[in-house]
N, C-alpha and C positions, 0 to 999 in steps of 0.2 A: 301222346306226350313223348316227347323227346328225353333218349335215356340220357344220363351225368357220363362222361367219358376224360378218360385221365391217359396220359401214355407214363405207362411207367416203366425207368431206364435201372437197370439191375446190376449190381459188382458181384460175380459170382467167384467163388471157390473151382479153379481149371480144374480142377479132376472130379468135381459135381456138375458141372454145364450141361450134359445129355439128360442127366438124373430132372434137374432143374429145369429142361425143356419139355421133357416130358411130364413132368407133372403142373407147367403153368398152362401145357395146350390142353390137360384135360377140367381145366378149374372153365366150369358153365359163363362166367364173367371174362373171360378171357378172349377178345375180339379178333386180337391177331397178339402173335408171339416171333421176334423176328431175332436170330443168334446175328451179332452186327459184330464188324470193326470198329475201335476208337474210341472214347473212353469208357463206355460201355461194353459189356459182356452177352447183354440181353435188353432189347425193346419189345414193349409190348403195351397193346390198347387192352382196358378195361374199360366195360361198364358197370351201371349200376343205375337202379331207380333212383338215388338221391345220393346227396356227400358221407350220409351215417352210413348207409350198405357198403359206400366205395371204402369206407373206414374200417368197416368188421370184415372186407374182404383181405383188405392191404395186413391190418393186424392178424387174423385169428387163420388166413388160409395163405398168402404170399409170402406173410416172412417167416411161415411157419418150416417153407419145404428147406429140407434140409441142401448146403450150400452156398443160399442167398446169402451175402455179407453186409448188402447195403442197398437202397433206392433212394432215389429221384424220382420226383411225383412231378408232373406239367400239367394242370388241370385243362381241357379242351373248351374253349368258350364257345367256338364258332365255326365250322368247316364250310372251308371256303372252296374247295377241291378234292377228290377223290372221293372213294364208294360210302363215307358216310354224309357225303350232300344227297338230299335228296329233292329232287324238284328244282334245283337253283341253277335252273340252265340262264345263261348269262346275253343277253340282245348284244351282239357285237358292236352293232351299225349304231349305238346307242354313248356307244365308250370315245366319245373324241375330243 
């Protein structure tokens, strides 16, 4: 079963951002965690078995760490490229 996947985009507090990246790379749901340029502070994938786990993660363990100011939630319907395709290699000769 295919896990629930969300990229969540973070405004953090500039003088909590290391505090804030270390503690979203050590959270078990936390897929990848990336410090960005541009309107964001901090991207990062979550999972979760279902929308309610991705809910008590986002409330009770993401906007708990001290910092965080704000998210932007993108929920992930389909990956069409990169490490979470799995199997989806694509027949070229197929695409004309």
């Amino acid at each position: 079963m295919r896990r629930f996947l969300a990229s969540v985009n973070i405004f953090v507090d500039s003088t909590e951002k290391d505090n804030v990246i270390c503690c979203l790379s050590k959270l078990e749901n936390a897929e990848e965690v990336y410090e960005v340029a541009g309107e964001y502070d901090i991207v990062s994938l979550i999972s979760a078995s279902c929308l309610e786990e991705f809910r008590d993660v986002l409330q009770k363990k993401i906007m708990k760490i001290k910092g965080i100011k704000s998210t932007i939630t993108t929920i992930i319907l389909e990956p069409h490229k990169g490490p979470k395709c799995q199997n989806r290699a694509v027949n070229v000769s197929t695409l004309k």
